[in-house]
PDB file of N, CA, C and O in Angstrom:
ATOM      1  N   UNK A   1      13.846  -9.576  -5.316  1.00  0.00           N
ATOM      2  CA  UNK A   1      13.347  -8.248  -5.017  1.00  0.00           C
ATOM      3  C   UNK A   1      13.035  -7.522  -6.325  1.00  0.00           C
ATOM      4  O   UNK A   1      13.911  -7.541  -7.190  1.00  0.00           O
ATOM      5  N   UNK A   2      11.564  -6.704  -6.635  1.00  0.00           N
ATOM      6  CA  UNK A   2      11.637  -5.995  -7.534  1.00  0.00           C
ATOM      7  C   UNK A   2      12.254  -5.132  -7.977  1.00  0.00           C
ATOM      8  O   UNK A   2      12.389  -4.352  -7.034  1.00  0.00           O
ATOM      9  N   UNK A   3      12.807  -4.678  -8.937  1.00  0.00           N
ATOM     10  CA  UNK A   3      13.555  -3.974  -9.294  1.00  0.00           C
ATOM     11  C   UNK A   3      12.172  -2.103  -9.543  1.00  0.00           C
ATOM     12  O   UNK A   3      10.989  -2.129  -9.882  1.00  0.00           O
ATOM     13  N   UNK A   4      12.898  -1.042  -9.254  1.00  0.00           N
ATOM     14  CA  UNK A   4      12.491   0.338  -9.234  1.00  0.00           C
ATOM     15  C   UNK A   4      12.638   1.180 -10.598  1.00  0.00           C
ATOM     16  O   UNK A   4      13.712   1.279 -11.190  1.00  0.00           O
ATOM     17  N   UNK A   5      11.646   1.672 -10.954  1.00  0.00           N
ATOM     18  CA  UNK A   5      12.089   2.224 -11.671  1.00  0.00           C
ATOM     19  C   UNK A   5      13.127   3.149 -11.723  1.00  0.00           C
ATOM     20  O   UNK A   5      13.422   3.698 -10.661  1.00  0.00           O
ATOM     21  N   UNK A   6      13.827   3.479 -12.868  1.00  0.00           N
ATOM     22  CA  UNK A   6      14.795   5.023 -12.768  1.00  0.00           C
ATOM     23  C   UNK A   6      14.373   5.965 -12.760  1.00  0.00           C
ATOM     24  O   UNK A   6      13.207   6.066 -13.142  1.00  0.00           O
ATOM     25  N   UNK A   7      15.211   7.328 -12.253  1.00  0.00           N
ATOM     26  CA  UNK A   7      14.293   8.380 -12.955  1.00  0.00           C
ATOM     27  C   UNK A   7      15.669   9.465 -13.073  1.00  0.00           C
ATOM     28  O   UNK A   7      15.563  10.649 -12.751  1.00  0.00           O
ATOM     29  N   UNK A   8      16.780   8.950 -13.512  1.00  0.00           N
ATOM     30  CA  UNK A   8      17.552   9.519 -14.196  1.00  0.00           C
ATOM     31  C   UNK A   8      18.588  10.001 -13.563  1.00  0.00           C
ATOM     32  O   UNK A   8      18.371   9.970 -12.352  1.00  0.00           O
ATOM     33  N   UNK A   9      19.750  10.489 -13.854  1.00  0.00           N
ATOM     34  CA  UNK A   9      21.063  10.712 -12.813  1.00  0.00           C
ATOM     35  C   UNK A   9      20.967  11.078 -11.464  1.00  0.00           C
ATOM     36  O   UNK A   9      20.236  12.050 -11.273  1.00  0.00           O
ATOM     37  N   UNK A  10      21.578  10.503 -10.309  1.00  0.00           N
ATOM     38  CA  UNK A  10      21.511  10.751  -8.940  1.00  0.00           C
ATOM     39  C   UNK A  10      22.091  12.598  -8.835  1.00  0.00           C
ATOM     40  O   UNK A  10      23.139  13.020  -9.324  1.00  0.00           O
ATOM     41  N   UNK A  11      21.307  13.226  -8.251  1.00  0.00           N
ATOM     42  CA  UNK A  11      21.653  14.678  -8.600  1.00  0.00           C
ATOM     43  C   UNK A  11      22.952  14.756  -7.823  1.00  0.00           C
ATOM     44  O   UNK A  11      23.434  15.875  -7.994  1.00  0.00           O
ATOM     45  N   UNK A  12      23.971  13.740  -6.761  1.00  0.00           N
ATOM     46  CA  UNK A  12      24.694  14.130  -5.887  1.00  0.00           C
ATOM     47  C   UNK A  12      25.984  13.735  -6.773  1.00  0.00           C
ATOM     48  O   UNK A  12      27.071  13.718  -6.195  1.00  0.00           O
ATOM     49  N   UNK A  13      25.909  13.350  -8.425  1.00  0.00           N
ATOM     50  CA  UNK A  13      26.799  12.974  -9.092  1.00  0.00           C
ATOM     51  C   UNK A  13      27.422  12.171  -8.992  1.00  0.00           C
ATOM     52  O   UNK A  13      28.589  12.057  -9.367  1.00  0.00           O
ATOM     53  N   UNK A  14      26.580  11.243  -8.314  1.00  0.00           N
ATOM     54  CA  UNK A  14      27.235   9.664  -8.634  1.00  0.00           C
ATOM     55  C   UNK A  14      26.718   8.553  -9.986  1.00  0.00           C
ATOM     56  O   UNK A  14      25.549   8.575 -10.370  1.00  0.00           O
ATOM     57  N   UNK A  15      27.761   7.610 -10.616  1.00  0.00           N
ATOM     58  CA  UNK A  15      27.629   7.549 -12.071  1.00  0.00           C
ATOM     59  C   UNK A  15      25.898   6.758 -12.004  1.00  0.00           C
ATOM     60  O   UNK A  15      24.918   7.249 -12.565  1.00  0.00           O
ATOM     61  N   UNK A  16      25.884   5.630 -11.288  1.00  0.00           N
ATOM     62  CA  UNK A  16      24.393   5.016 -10.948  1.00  0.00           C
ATOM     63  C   UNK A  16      23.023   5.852 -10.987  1.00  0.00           C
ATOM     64  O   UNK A  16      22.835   6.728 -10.143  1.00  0.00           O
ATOM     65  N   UNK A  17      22.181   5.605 -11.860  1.00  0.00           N
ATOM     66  CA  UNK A  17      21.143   5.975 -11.691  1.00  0.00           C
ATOM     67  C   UNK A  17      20.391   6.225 -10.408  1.00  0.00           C
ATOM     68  O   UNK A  17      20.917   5.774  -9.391  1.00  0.00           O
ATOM     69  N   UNK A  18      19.191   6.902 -10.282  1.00  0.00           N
ATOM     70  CA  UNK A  18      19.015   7.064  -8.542  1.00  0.00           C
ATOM     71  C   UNK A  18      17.749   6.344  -8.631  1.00  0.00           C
ATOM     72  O   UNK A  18      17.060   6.595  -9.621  1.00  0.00           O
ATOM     73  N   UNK A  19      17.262   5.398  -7.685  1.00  0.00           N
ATOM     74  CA  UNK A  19      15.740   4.837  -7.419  1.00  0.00           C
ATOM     75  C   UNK A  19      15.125   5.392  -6.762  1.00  0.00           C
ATOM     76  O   UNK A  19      15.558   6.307  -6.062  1.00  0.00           O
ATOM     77  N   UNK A  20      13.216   4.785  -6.796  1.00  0.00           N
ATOM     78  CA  UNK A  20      12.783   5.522  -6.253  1.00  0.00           C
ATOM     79  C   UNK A  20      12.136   4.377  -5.129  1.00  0.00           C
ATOM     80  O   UNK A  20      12.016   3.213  -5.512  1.00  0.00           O
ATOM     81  N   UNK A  21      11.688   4.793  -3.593  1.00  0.00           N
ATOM     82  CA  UNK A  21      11.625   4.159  -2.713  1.00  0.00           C
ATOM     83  C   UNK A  21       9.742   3.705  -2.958  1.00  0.00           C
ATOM     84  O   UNK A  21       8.970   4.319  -3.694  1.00  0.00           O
ATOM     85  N   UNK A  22       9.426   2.577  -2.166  1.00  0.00           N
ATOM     86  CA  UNK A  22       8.427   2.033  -2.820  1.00  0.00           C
ATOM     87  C   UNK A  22       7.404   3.401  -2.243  1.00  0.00           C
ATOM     88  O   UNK A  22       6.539   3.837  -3.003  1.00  0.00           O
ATOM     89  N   UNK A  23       7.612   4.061  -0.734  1.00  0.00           N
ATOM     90  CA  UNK A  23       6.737   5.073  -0.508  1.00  0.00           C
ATOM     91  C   UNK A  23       6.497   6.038  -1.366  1.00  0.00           C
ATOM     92  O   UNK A  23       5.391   6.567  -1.259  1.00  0.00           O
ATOM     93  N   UNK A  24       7.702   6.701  -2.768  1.00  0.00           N
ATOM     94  CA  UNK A  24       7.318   7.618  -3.146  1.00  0.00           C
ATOM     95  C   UNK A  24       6.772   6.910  -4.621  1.00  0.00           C
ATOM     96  O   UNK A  24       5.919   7.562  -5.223  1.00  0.00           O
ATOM     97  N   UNK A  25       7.149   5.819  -5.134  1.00  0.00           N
ATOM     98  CA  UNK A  25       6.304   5.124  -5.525  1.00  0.00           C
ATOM     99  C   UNK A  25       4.386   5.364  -5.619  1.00  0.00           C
ATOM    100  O   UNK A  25       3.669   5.870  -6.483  1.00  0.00           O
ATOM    101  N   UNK A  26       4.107   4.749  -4.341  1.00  0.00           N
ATOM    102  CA  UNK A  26       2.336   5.044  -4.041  1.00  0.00           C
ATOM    103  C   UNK A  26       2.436   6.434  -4.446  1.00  0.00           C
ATOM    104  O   UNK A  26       1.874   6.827  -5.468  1.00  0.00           O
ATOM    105  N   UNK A  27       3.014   7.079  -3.818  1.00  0.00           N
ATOM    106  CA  UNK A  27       2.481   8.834  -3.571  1.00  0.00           C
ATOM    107  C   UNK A  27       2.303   9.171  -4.843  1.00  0.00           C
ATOM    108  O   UNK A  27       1.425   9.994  -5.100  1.00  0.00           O
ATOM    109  N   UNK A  28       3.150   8.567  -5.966  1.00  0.00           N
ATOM    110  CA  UNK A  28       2.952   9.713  -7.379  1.00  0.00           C
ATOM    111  C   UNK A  28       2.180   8.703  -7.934  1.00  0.00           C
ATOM    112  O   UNK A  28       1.639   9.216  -8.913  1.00  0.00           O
ATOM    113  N   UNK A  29       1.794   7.406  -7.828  1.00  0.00           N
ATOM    114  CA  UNK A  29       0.685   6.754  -8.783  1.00  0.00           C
ATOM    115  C   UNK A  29      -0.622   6.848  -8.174  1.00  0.00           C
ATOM    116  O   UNK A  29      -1.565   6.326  -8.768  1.00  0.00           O
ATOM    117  N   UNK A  30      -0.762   7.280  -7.370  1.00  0.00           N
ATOM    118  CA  UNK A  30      -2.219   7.907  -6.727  1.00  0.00           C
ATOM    119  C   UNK A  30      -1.737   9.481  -5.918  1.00  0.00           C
ATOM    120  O   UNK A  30      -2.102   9.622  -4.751  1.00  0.00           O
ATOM    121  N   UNK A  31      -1.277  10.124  -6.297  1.00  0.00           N
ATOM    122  CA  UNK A  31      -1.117  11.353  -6.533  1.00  0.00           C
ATOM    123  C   UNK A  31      -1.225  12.142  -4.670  1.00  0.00           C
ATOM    124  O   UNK A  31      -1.866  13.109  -4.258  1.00  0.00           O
ATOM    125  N   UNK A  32      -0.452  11.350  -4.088  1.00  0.00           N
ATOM    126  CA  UNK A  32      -0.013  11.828  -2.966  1.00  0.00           C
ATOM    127  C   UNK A  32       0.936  12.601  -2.708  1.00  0.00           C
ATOM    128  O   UNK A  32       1.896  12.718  -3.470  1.00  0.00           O
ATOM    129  N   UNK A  33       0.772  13.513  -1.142  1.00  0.00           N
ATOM    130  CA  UNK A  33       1.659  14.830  -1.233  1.00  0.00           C
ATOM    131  C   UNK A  33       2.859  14.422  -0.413  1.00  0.00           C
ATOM    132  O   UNK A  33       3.852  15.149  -0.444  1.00  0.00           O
ATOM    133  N   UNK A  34       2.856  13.112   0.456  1.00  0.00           N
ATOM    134  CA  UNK A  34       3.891  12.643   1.330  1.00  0.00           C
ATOM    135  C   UNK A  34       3.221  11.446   1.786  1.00  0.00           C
ATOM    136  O   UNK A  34       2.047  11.105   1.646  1.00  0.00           O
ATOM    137  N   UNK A  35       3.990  10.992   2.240  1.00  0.00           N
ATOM    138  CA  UNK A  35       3.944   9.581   3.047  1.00  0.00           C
ATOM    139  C   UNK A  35       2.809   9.768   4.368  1.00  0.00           C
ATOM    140  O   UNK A  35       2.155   8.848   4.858  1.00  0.00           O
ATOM    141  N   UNK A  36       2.781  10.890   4.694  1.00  0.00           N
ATOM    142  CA  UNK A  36       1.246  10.551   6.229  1.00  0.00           C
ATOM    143  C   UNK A  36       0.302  10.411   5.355  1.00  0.00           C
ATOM    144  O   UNK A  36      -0.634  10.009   6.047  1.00  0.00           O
ATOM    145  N   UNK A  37      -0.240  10.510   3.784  1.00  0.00           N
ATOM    146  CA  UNK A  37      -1.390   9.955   3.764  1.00  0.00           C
ATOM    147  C   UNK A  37      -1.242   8.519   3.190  1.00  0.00           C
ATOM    148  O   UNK A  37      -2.272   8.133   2.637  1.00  0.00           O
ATOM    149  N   UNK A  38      -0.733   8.080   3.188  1.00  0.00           N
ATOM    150  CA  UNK A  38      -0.739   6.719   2.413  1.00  0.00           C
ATOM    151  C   UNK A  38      -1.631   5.581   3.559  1.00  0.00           C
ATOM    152  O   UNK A  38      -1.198   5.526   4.710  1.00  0.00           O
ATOM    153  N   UNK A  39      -2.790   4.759   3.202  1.00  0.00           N
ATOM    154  CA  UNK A  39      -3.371   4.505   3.789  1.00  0.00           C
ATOM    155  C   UNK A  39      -3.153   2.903   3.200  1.00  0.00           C
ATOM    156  O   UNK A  39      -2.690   2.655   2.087  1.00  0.00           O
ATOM    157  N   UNK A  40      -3.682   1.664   4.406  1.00  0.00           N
ATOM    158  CA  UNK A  40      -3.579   0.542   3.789  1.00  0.00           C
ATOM    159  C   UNK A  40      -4.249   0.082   2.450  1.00  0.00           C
ATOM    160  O   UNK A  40      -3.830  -0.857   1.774  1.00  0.00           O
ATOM    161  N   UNK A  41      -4.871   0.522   2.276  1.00  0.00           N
ATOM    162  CA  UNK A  41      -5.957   0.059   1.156  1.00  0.00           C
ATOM    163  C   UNK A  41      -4.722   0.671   0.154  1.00  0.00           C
ATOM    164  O   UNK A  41      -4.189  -0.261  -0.449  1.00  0.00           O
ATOM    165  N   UNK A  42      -4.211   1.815  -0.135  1.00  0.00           N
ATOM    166  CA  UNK A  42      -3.349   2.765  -0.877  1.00  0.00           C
ATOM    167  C   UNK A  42      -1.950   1.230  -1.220  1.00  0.00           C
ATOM    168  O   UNK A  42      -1.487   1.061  -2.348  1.00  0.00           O
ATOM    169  N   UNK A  43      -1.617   0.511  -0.236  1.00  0.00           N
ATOM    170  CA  UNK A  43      -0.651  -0.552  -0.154  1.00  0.00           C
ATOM    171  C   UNK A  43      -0.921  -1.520  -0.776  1.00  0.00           C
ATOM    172  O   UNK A  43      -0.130  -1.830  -1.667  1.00  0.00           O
ATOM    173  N   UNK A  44      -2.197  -2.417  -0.546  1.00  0.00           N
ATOM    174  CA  UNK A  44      -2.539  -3.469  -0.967  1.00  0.00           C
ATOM    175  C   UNK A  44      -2.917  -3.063  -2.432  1.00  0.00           C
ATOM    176  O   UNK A  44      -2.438  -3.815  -3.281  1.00  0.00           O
ATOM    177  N   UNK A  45      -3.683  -2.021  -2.904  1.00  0.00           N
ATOM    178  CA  UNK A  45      -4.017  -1.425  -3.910  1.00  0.00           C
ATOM    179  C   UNK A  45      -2.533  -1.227  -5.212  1.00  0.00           C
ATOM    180  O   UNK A  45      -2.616  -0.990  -6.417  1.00  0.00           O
ATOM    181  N   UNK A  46      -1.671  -1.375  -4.611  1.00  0.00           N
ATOM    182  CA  UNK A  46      -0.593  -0.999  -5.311  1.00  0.00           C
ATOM    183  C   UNK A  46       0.224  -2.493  -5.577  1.00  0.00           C
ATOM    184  O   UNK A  46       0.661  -2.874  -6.663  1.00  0.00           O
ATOM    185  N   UNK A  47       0.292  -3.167  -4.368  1.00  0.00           N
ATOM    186  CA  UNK A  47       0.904  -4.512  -4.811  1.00  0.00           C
ATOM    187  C   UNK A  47       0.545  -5.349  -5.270  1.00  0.00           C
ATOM    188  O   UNK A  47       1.253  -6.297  -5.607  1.00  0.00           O
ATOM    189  N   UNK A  48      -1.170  -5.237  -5.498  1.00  0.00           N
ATOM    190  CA  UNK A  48      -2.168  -5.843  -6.611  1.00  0.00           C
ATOM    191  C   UNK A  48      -2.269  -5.585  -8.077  1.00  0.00           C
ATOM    192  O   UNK A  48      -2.516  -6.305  -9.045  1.00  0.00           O
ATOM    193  N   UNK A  49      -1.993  -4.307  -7.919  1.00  0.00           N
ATOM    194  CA  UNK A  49      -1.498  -3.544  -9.287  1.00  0.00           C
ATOM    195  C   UNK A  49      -0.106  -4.267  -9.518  1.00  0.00           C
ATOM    196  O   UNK A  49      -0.094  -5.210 -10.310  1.00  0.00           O
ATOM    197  N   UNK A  50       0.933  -3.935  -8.957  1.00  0.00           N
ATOM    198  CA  UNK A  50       2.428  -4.412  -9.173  1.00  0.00           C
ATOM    199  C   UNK A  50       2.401  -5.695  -9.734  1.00  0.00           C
ATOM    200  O   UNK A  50       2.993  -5.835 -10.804  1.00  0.00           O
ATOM    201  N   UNK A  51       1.851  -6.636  -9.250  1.00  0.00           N
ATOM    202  CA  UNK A  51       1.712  -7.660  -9.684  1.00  0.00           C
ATOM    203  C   UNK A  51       0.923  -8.360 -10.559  1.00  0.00           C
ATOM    204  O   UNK A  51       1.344  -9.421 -11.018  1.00  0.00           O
ATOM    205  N   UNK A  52       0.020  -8.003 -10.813  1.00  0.00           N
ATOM    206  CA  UNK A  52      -0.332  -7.989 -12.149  1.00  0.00           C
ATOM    207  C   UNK A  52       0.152  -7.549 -13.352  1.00  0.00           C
ATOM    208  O   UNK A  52      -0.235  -8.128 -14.367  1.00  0.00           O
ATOM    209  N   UNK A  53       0.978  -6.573 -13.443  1.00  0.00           N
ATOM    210  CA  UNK A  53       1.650  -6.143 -14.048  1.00  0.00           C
ATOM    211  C   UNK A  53       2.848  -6.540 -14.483  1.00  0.00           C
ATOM    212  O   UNK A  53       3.255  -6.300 -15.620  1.00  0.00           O
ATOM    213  N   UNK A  54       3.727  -7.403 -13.288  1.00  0.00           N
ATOM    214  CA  UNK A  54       4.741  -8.447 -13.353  1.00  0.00           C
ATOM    215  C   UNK A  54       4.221  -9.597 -13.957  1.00  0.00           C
ATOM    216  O   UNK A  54       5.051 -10.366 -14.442  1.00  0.00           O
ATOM    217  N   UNK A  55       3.216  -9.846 -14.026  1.00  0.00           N
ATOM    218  CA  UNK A  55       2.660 -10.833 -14.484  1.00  0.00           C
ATOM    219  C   UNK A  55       2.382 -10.898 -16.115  1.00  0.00           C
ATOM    220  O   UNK A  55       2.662 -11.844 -16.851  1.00  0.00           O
ATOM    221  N   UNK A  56       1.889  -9.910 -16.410  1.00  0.00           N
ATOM    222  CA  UNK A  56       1.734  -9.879 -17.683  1.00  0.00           C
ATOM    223  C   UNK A  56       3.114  -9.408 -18.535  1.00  0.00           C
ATOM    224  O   UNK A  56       3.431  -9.793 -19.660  1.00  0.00           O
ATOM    225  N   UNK A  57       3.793  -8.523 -17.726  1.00  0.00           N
ATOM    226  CA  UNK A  57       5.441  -8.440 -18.281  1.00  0.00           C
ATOM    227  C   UNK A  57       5.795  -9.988 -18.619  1.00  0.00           C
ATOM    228  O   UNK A  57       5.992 -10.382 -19.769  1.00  0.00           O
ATOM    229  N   UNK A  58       5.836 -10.589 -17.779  1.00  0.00           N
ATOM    230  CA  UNK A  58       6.654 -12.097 -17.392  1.00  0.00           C
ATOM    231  C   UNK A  58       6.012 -12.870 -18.670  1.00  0.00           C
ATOM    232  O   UNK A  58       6.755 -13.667 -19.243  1.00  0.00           O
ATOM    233  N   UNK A  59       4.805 -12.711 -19.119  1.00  0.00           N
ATOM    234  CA  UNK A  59       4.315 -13.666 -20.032  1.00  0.00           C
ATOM    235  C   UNK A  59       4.494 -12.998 -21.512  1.00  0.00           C
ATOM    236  O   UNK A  59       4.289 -13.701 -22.502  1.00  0.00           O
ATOM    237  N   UNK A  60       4.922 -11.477 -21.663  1.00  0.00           N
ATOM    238  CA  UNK A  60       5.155 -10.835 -22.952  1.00  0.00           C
ATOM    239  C   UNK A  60       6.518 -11.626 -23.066  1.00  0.00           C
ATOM    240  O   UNK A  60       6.417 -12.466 -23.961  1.00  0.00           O
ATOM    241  N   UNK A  61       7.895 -11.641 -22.392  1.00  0.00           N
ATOM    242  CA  UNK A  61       8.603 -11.749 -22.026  1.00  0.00           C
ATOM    243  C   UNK A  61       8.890 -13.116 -22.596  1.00  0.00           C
ATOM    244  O   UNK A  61       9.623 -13.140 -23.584  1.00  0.00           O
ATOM    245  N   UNK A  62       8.408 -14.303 -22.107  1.00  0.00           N
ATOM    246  CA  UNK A  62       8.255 -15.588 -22.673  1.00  0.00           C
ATOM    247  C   UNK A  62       7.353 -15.796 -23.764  1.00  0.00           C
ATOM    248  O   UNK A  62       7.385 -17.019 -23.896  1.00  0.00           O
ATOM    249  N   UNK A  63       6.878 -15.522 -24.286  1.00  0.00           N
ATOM    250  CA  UNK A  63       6.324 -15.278 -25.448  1.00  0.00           C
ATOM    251  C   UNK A  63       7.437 -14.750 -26.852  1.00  0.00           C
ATOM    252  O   UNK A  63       7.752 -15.418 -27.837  1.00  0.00           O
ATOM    253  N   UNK A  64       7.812 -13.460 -26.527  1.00  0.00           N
ATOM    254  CA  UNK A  64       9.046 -13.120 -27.416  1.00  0.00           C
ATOM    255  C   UNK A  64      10.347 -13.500 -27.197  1.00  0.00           C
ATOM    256  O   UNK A  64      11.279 -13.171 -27.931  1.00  0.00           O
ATOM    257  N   UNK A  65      10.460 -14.300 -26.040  1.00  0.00           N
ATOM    258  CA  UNK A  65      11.933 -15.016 -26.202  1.00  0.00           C
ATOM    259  C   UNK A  65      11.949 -16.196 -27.430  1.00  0.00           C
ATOM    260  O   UNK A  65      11.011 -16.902 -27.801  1.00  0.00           O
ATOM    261  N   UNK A  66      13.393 -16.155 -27.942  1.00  0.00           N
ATOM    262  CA  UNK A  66      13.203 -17.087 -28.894  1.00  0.00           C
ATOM    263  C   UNK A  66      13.685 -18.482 -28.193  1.00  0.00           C
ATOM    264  O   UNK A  66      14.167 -18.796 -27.105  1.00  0.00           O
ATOM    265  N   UNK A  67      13.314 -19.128 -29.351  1.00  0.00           N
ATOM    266  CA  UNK A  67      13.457 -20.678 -28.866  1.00  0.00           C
ATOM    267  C   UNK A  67      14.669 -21.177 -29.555  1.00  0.00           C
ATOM    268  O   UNK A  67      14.620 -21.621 -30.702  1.00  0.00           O
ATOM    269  N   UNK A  68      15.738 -21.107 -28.869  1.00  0.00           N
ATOM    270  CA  UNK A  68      17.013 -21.703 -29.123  1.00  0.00           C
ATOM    271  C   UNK A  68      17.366 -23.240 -28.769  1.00  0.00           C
ATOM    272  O   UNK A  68      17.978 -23.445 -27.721  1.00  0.00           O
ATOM    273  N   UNK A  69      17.142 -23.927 -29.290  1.00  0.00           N
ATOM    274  CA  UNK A  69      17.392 -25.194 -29.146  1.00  0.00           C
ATOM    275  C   UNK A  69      18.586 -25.798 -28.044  1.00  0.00           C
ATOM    276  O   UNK A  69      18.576 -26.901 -28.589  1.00  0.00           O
ATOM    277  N   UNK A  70      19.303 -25.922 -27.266  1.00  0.00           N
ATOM    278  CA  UNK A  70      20.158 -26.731 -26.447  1.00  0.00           C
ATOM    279  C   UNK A  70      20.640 -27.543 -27.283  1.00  0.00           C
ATOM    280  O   UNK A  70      19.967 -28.305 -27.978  1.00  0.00           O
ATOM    281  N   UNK A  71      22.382 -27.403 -27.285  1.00  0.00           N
ATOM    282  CA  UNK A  71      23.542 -28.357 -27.943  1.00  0.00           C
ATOM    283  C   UNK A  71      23.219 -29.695 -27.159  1.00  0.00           C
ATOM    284  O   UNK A  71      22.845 -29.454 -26.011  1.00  0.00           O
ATOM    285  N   UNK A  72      23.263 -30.946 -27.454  1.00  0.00           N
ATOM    286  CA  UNK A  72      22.871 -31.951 -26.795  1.00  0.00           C
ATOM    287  C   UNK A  72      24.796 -32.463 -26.370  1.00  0.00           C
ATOM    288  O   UNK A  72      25.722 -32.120 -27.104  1.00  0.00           O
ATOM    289  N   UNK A  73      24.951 -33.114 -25.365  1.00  0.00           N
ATOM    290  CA  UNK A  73      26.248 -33.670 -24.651  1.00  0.00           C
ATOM    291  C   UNK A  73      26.821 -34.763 -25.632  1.00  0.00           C
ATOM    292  O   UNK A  73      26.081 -35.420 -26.365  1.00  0.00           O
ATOM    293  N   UNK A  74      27.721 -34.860 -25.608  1.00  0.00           N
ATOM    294  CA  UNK A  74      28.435 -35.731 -26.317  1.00  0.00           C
ATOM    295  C   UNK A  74      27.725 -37.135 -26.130  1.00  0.00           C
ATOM    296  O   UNK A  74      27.705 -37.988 -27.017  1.00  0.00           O
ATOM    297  N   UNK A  75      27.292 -37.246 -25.201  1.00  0.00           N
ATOM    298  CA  UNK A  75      26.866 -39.116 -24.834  1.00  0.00           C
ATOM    299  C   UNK A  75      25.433 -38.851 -24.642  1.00  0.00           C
ATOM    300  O   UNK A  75      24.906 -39.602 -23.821  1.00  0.00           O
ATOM    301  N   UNK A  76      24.510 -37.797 -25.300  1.00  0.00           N
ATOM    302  CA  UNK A  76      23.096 -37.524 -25.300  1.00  0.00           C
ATOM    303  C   UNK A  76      22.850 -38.556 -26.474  1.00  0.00           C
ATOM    304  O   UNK A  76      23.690 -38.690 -27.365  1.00  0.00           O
ATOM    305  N   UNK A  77      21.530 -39.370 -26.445  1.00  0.00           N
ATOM    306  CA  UNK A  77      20.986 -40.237 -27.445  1.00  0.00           C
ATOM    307  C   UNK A  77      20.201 -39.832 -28.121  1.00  0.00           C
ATOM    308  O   UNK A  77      19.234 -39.369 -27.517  1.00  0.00           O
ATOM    309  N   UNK A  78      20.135 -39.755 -29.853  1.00  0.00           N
ATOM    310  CA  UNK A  78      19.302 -38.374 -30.567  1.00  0.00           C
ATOM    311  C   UNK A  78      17.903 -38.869 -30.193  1.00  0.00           C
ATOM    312  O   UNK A  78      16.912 -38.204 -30.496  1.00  0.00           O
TER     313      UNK A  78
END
């Protein structure tokens, strides 16, 4: 499951950060006033975005990981 962004202390004072639900999500990246307008195109439009975006995260990601070699097993043949 994707993980949400934060958006900073749960105001009801619990220690966990608070998320945001994928509906209010759409609404503020295409600048909606509530959930009755969110339209399908508004959905697919967003999880096309999302994912592309996971996508190119995922490959920055492996790219700057370093390359740590693996200890080989005692009975590994060099």
């Amino acid at each position: 499951m994707a993980r949400t962004p934060d958006t900073g202390p749960d105001p009801a004072g619990s220690p966990g950060p608070r998320r945001l639900s994928v509906v209010q999500l759409i609404c503020r990246a295409y600048g909606l006033s509530d959930a009755s307008e969110i339209t399908e195109e508004h959905i697919h439009r967003f999880v096309s975005e999302r994912r592309g975006a996971d996508e190119r995260t995922q490959a920055l990601r492996d790219r700057l990981r370093p390359r740590i070699p693996r200890q080989r097993a005692a009975g590994d043949a060099a």
